[in-house]
MARPA-425720 format. One line per 5 residues: number of its first residue (from 1); their letters; for each residue x negated, y, z of N, C-alpha, C, CB. Coordinates in steps of 0.001 Angstrom, whole numbers, always signed. Glycine has a CB too. Layout:
MARPA-425720
NUM	A	X Y Z X Y Z X Y Z X Y Z | ...
***
This chain:
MARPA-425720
1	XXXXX	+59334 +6264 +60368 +59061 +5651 +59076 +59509 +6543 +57944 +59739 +4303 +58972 | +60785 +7224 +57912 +61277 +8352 +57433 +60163 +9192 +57037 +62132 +8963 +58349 | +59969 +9870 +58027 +59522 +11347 +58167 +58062 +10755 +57363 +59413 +12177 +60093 | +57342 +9780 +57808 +56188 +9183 +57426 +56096 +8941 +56062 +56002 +8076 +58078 | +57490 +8867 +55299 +57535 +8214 +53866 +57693 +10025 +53380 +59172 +6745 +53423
6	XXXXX	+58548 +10483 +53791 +58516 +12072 +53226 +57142 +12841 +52858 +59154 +13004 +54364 | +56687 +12905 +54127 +55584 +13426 +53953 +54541 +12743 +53134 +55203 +13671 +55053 | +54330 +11535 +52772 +53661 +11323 +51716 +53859 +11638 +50572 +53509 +10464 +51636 | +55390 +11664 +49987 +55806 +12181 +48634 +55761 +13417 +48304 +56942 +11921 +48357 | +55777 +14045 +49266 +55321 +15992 +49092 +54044 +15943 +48866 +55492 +17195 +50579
11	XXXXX	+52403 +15595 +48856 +51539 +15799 +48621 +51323 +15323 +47375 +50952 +15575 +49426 | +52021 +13962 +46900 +52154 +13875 +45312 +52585 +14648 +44504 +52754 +13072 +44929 | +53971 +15496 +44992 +54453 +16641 +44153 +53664 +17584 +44117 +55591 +17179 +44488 | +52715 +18095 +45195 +52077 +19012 +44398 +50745 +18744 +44003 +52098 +20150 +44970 | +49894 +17744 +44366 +49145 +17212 +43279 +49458 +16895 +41883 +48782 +16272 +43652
16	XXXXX	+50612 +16856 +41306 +51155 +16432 +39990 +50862 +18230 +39554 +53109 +15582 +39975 | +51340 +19234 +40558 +51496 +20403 +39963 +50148 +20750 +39971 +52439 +21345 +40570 | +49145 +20809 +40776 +48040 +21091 +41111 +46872 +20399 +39576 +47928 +20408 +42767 | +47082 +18975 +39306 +46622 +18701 +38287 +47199 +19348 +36916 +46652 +17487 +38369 | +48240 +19751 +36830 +48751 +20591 +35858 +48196 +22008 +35410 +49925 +20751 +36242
21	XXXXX	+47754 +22296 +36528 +47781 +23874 +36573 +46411 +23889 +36277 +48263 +24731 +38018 | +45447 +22472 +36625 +44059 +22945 +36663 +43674 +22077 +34829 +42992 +22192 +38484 | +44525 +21267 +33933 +44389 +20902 +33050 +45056 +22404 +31872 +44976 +19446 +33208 | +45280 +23111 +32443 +46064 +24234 +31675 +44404 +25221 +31691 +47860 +25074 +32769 | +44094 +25499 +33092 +43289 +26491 +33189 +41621 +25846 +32233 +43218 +26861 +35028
26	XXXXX	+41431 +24602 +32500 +40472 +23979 +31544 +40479 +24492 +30442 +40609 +22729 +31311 | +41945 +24045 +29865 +42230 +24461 +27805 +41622 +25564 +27561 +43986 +24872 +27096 | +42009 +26567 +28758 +42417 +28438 +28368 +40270 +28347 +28358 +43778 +30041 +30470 | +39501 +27891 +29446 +37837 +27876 +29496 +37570 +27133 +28327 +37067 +27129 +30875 | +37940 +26390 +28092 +37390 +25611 +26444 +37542 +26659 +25360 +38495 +24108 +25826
31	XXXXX	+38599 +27333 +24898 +39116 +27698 +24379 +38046 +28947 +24236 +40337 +27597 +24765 | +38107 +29973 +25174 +37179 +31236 +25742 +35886 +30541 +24991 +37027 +31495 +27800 | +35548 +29339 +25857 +34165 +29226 +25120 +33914 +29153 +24125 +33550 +28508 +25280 | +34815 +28191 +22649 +34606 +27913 +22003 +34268 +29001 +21298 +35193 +27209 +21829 | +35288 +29844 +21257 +34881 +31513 +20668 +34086 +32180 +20966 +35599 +32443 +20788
36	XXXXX	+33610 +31833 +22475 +32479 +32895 +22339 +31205 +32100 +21576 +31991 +33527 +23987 | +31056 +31021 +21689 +30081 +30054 +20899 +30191 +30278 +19677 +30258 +28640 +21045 | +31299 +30622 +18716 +31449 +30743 +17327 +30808 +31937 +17298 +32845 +30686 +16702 | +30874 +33020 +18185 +31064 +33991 +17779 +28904 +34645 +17569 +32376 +34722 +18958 | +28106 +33620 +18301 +27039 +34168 +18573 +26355 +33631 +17212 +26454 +33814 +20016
41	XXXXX	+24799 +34426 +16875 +24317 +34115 +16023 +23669 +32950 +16490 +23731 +35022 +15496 | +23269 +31900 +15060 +22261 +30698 +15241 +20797 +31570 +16165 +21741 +29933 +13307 | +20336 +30226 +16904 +19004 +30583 +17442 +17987 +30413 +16524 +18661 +29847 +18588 | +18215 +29360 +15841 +17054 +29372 +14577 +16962 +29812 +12984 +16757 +28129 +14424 | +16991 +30483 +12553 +17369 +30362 +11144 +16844 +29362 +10487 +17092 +31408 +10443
46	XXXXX	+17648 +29321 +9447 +17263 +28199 +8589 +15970 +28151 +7114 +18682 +27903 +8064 | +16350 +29680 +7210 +15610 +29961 +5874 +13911 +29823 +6159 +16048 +31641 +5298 | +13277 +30027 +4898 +11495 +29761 +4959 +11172 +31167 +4575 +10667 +28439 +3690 | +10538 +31467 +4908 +9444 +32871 +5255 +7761 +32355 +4426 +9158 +33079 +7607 | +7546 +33094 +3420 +6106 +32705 +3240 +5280 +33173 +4027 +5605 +32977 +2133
51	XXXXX	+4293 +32714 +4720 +3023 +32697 +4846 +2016 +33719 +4144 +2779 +31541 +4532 | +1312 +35090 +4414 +364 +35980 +3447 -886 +35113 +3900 +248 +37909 +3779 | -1040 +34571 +4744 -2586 +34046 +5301 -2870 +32683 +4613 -2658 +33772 +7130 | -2263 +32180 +4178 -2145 +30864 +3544 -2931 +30958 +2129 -534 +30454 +3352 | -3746 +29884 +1705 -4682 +30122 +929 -3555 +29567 -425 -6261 +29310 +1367
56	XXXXX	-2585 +28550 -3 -1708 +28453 -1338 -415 +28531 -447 -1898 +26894 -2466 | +368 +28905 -989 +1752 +29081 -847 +2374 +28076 +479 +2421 +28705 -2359 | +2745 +28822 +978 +3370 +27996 +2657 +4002 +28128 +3608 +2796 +27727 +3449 | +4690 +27984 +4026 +6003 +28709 +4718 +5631 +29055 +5951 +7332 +27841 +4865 | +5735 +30169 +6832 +5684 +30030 +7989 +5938 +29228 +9290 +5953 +30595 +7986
61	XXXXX	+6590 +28446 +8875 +7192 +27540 +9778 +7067 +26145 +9294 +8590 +27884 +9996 | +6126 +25155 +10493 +5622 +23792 +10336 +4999 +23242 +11363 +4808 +23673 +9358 | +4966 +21872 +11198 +4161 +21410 +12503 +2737 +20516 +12307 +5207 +20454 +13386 | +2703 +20670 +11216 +1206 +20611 +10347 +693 +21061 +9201 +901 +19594 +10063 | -259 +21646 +9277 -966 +21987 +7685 -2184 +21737 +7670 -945 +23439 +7134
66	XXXXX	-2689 +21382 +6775 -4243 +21409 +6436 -4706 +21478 +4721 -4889 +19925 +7117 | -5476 +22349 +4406 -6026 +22774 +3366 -7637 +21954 +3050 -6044 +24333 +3609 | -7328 +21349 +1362 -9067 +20645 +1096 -8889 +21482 +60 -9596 +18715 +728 | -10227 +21306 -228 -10991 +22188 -1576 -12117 +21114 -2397 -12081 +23789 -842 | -12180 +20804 -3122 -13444 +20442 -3795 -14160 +21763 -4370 -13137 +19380 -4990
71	XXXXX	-15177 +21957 -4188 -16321 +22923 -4972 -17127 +22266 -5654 -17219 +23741 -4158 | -17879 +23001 -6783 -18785 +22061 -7239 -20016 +23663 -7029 -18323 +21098 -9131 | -20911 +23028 -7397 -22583 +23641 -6725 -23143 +24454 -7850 -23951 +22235 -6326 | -23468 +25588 -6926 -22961 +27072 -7405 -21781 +27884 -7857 -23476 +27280 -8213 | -21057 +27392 -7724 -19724 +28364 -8004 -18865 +28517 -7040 -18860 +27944 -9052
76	XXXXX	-18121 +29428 -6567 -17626 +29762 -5483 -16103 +29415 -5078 -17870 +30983 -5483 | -15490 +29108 -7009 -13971 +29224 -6750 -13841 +27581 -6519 -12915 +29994 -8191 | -12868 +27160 -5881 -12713 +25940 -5884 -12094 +25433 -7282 -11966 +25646 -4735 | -12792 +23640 -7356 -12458 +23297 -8652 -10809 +22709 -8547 -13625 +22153 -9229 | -10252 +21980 -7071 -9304 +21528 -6965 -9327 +22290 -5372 -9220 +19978 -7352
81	XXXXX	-7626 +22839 -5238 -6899 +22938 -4057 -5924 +21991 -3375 -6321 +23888 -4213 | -5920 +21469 -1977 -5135 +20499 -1635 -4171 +21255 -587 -5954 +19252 -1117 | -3028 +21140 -406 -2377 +21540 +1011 -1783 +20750 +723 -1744 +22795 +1533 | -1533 +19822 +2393 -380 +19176 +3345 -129 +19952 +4154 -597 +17985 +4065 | +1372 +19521 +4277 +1891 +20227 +5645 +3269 +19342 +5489 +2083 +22253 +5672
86	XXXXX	+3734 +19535 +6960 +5030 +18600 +7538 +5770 +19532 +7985 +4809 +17477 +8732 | +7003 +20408 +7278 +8015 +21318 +7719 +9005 +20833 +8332 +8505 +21990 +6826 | +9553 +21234 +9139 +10852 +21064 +9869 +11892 +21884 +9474 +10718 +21265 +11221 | +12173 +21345 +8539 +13748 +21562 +7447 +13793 +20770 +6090 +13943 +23329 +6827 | +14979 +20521 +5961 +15640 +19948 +4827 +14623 +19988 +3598 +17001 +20747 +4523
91	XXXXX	+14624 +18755 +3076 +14057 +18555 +1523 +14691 +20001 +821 +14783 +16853 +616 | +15910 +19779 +832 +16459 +21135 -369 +16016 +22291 +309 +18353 +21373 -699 | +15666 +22603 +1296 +15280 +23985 +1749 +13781 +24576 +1245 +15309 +23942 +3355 | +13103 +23287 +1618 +11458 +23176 +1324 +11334 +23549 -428 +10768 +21254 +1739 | +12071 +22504 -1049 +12283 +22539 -2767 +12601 +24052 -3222 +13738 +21480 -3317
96	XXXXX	+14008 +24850 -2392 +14151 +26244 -2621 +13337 +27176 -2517 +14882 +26630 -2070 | +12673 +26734 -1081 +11678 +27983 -1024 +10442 +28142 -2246 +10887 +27858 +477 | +10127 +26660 -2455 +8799 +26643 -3505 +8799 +27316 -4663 +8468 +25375 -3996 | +10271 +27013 -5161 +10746 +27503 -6365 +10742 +28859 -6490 +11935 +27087 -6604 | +11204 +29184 -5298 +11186 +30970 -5762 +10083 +31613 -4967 +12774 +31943 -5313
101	XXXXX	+9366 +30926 -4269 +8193 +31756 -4260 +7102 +31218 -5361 +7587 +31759 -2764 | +7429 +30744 -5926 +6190 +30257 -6315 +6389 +30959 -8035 +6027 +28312 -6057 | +7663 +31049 -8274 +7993 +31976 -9280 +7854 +33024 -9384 +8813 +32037 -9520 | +7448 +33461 -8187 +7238 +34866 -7707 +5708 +35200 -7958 +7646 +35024 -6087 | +4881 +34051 -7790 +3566 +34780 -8301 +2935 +33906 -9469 +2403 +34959 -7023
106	XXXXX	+3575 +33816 -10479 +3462 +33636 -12104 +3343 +31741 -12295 +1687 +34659 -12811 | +3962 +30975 -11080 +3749 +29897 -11426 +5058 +29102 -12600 +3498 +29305 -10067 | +4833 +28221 -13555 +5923 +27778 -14662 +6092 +26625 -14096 +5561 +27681 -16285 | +7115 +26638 -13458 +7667 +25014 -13773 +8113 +24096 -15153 +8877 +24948 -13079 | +7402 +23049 -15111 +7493 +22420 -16501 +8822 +21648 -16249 +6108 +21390 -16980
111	XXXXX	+10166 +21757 -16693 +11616 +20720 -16477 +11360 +19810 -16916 +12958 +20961 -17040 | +10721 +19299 -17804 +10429 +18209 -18531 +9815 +17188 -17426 +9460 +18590 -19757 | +8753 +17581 -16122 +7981 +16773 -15870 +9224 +16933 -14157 +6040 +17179 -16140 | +10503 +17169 -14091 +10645 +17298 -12097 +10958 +16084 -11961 +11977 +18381 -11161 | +11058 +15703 -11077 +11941 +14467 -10358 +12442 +14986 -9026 +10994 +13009 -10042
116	XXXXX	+13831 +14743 -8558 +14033 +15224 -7544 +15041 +14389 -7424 +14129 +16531 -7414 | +14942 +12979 -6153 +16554 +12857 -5316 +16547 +13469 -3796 +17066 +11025 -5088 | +17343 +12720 -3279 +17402 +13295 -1894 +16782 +13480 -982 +17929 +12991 -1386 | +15924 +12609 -1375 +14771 +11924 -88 +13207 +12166 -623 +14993 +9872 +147 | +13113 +12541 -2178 +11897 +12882 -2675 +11807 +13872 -3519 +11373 +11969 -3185
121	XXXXX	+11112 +14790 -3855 +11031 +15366 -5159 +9632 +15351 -5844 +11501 +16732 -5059 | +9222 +15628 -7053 +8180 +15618 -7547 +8285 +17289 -8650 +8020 +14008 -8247 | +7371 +18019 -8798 +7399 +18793 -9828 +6156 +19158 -10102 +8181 +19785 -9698 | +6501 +19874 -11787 +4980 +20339 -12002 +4404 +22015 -12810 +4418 +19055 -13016 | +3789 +21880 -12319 +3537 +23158 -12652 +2466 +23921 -13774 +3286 +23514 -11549
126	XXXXX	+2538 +25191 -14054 +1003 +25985 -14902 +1171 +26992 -13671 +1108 +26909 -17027 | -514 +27233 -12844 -48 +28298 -12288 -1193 +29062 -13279 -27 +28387 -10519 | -1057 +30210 -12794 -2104 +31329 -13380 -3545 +30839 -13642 -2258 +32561 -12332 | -4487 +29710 -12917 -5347 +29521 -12938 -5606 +28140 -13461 -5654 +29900 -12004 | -4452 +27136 -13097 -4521 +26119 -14514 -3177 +25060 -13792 -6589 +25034 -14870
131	XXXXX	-3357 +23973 -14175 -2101 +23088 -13379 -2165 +22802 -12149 -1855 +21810 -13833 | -904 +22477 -12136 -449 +22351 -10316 +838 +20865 -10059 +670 +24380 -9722 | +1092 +20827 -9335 +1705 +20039 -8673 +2499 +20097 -7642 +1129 +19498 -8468 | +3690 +19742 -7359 +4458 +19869 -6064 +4883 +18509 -4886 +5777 +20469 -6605 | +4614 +17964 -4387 +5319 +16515 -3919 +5980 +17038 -2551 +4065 +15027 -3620
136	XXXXX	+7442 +16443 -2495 +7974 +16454 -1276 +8400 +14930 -813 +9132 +17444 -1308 | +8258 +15230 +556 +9487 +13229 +737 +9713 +14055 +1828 +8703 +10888 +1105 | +11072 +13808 +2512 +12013 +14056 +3441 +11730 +12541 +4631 +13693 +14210 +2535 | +11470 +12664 +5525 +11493 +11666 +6760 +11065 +11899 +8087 +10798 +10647 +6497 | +11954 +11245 +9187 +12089 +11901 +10473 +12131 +12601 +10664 +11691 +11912 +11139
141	XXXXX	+13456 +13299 +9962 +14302 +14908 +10427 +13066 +16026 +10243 +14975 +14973 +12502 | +12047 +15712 +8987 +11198 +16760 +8357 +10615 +16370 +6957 +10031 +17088 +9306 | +10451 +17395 +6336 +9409 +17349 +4944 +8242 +17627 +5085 +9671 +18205 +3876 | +7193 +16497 +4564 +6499 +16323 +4469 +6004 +17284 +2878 +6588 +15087 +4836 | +4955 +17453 +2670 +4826 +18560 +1530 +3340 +18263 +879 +4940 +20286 +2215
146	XXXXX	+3156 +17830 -247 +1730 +18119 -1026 +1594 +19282 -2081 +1344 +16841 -1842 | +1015 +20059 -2476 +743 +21527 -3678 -633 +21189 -3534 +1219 +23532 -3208 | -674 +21099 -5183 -2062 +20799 -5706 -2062 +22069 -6471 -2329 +19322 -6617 | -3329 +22525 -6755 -3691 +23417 -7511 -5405 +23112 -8368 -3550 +24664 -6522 | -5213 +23194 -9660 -6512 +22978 -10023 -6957 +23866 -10946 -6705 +21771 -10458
151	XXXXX	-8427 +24376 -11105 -9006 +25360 -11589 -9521 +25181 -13252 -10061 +25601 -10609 | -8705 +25652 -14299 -9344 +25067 -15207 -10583 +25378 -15755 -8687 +25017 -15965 | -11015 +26883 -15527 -11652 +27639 -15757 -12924 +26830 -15490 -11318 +28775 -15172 | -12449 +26776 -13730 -14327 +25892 -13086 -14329 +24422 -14086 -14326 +25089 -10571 | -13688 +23843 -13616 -13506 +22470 -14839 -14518 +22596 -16068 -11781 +22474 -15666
156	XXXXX	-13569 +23675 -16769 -14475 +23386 -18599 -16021 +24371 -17907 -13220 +24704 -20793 | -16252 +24777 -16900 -17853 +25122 -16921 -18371 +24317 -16436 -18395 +26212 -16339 | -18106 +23110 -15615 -18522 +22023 -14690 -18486 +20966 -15580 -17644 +21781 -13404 | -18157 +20654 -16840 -18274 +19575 -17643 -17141 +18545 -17303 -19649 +19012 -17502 | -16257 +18950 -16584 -15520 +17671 -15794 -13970 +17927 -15994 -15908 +17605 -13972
161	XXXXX	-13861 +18717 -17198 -12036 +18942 -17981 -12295 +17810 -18515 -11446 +20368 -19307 | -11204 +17054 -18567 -10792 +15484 -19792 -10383 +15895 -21311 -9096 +14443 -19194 | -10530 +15289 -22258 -10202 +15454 -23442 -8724 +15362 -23412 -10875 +14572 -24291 | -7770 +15979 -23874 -6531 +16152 -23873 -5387 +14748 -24019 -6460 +17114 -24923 | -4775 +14158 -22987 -4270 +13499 -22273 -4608 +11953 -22263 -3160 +13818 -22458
166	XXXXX	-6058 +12486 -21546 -7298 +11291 -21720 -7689 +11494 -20047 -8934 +11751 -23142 | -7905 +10734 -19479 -8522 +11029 -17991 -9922 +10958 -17690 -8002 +10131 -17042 | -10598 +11652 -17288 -11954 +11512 -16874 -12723 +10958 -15649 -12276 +12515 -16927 | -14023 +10145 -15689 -14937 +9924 -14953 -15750 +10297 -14805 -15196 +9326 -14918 | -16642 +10283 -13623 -17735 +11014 -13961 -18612 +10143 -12782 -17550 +12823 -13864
171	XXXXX	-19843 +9837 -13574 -20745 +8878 -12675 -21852 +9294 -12446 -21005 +7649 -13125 | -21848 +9251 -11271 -23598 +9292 -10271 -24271 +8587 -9581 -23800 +10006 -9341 | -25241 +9107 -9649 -26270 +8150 -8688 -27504 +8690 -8205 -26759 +6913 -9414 | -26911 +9231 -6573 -28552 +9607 -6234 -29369 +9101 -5222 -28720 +10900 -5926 | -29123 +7387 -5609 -30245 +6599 -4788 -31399 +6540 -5241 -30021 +5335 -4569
176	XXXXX	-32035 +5549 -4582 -32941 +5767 -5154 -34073 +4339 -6053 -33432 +6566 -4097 | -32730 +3844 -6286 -32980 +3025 -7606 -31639 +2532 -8911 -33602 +1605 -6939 | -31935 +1980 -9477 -31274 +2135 -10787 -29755 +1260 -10205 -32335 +1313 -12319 | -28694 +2622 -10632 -26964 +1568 -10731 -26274 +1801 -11882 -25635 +1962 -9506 | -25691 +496 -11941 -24678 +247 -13120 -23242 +296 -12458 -24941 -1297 -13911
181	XXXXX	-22608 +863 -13509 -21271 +946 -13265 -20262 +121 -14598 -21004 +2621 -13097 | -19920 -737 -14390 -19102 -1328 -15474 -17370 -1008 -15129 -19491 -3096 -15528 | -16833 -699 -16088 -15177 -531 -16275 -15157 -563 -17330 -14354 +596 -15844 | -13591 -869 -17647 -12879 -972 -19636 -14183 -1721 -20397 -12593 +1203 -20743 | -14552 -2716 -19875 -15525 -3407 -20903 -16575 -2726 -21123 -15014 -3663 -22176
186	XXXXX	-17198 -2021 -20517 -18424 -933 -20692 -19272 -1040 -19595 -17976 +614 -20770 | -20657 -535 -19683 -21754 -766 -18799 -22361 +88 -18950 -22470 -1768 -18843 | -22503 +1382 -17405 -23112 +2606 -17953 -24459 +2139 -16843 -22088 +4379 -17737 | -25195 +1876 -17576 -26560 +2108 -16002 -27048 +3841 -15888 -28646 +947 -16483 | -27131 +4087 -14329 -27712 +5373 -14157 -29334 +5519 -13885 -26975 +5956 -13041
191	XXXXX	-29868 +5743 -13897 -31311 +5533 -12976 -31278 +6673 -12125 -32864 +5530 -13867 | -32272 +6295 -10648 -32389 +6471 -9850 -32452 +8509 -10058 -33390 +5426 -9419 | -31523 +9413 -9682 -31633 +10706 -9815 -31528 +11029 -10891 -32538 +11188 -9410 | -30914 +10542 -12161 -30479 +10876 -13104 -29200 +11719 -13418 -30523 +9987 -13505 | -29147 +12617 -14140 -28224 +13643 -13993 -26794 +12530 -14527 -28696 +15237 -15075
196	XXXXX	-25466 +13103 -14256 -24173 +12648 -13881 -23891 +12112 -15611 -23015 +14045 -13061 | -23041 +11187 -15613 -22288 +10829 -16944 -21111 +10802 -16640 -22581 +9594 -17632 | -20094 +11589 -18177 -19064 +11102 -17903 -18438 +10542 -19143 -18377 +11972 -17235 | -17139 +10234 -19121 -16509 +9155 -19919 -15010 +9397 -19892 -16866 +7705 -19355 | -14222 +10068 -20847 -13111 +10122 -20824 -12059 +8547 -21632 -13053 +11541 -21428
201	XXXXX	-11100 +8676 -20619 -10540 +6726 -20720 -8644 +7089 -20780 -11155 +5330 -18471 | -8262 +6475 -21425 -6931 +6189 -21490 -6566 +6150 -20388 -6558 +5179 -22093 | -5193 +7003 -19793 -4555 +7001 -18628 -4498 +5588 -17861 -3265 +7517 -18907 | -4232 +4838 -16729 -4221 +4061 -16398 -4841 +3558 -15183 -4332 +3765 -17151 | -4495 +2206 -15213 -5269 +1312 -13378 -6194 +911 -13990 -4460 -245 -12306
206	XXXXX	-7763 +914 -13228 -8808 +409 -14154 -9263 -899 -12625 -10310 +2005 -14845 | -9942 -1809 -13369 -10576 -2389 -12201 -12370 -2129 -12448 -10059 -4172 -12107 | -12998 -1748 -11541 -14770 -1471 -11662 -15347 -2202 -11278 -15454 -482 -11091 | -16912 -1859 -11062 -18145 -2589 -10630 -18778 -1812 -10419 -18789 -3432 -11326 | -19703 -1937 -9097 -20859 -962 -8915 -21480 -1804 -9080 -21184 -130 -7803
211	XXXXX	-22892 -1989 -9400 -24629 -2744 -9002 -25298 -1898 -8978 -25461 -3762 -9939 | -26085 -1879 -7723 -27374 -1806 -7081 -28134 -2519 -6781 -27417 -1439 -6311 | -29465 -2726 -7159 -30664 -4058 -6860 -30745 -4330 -5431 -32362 -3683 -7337 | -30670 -5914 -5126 -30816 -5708 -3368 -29449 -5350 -2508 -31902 -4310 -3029 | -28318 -5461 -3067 -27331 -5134 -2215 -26038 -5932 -3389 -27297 -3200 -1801
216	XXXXX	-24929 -6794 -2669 -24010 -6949 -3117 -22938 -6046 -3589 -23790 -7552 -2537 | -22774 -6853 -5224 -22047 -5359 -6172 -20505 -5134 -5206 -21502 -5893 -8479 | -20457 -4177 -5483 -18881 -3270 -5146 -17736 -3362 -6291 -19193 -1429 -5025 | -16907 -4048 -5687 -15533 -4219 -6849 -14664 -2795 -6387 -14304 -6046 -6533 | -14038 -2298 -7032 -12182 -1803 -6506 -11443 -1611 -7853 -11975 +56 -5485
221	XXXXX	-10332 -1000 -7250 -9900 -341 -8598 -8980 +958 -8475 -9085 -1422 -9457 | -9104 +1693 -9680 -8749 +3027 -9464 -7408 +3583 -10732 -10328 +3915 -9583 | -6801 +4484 -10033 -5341 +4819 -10939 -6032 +6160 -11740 -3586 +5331 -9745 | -5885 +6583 -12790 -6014 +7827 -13215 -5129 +7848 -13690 -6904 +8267 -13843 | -4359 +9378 -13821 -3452 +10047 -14465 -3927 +11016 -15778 -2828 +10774 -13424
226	XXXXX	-3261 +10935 -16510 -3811 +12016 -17583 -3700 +13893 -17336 -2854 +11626 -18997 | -4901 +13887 -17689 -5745 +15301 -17101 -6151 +15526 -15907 -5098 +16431 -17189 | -6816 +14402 -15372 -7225 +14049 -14148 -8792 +13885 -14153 -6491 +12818 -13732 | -9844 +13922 -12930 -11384 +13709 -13606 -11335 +13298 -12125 -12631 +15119 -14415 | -11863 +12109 -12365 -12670 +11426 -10783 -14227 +11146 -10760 -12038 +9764 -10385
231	XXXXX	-14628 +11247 -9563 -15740 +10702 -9448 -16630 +9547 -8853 -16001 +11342 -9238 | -17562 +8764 -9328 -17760 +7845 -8860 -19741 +8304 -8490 -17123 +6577 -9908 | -19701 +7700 -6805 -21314 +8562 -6608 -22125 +6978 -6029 -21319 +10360 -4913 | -23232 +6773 -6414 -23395 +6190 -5489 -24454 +6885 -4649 -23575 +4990 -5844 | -24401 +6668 -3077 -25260 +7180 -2391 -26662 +7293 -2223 -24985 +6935 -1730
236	XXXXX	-27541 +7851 -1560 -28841 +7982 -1133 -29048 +6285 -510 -28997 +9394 +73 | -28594 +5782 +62 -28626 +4079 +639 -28536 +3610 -305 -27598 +3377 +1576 | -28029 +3389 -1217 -27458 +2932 -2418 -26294 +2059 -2207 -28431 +2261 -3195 | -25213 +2791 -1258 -23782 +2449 -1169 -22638 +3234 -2258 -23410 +2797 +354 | -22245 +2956 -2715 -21264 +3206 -3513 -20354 +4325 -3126 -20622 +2099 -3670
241	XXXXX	-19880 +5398 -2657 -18940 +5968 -2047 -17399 +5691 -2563 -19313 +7271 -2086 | -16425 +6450 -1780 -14952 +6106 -2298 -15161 +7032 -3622 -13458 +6610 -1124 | -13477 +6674 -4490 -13796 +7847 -5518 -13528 +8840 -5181 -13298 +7878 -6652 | -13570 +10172 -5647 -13183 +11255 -5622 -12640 +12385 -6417 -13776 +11447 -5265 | -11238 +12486 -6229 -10978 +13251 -7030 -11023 +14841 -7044 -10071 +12850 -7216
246	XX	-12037 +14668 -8304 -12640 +16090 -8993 -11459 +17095 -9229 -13412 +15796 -10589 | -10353 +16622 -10283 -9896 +17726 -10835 -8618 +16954 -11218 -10823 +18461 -11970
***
């Protein structure tokens, strides 16, 4: 019973030492690692890289982009530029990069017009070819990104610049019978292939009307911003299309 009780208490003593020795040698491997972990460079950088292939300004690094254009018929330059894209980095990273690249090829930020908190920013711009726009929102560990660019040049030859901080419409119709368009208390009838009208209107939410003979009228309503030009078409069917913004 002796010898039986001995020998059990010797394998505790050196398990007590044995766990000692191997909670010591752990620290010293944590330790090793931690430094060598400090010591290596990040795998990703953080910073944004522009894009040369990019038709407007865009970072190399994203997990969506897509570019619209409006043209108008015969002219080659676009009247309005659209890019989205969804970056994977920080609102403030996305906001930094814009800023200084975009300063970099003659664009003005107006201070008067930014908005920026944490989670959104808004800014605005003159670039070389006429105004612009910036929108960011930050969500699900990425920025989301809008850059507008619009042509003023094509604009005042296309008839479709607004009178100065007045917003524009512009109405069509190439069915093939007579539509009215009523907004702000007004009633423009088009006839059937009649060349476009437009109508510059106080900034604002408007509510409309389409009529076409033979088909139930079309209600909606539409936001314009000042120095903005939308369009309203109605189709070859004589359906109404969405609006579209021109400029």
């Amino acid at each position: 019973m002796a010898a039986v009780g001995r020998g059990a208490q010797a394998p505790a003593r050196w398990q007590l030492i044995a766990c000692g020795l191997a909670l010591l040698a752990s620290c010293l491997l944590a330790a090793s690692a931690g430094a060598l972990v400090s010591s290596l460079p990040p795998l990703f950088s953080t910073s944004l890289t522009l894009d040369p292939a990019a038709r407007l300004p865009a970072p190399t690094r994203y997990s969506y982009r897509g570019i619209h254009t409006t043209v108008m018929p015969g002219i080659k330059e676009p009247l309005r530029t659209r890019l989205e894209a969804r970056v994977p980095a920080t609102l403030a990273d996305v906001l930094a990069f814009y800023r200084a690249e975009l300063r970099k090829l003659g664009w003005q930020e107006q201070p008067d017009d930014a908005l920026v908190s944490a989670d959104h920013a808004r800014l605005a711009f003159v670039s070389p070819v006429g105004p612009a726009a910036l929108e960011l929102a930050w969500k699900d560990g990425s920025t989301a990104l809008q850059l507008v660019q619009k042509n003023r040049e094509v604009a005042t030859r296309t008839n479709v610049l607004p009178e100065p901080g007045k917003a524009r419409l512009v109405f069509s119709n190439i069915g093939e019978a007579e539509a009215v368009l009523t907004i702000d208390e007004r009633t423009i009838p088009r006839q059937a292939g009649a060349n476009a009208v437009a109508l510059d209107l106080a900034p604002g939410r408007y509510a409309y009307r389409v009529s076409v003979p033979g088909r139930p009228a079309s209600t909606n309503m539409l936001t314009m911003a000042a120095g903005d030009s939308w369009e309203l078409t109605v189709g070859r069917n004589g359906e109404p299309w969405p609006p579209l913004q021109l400029y």
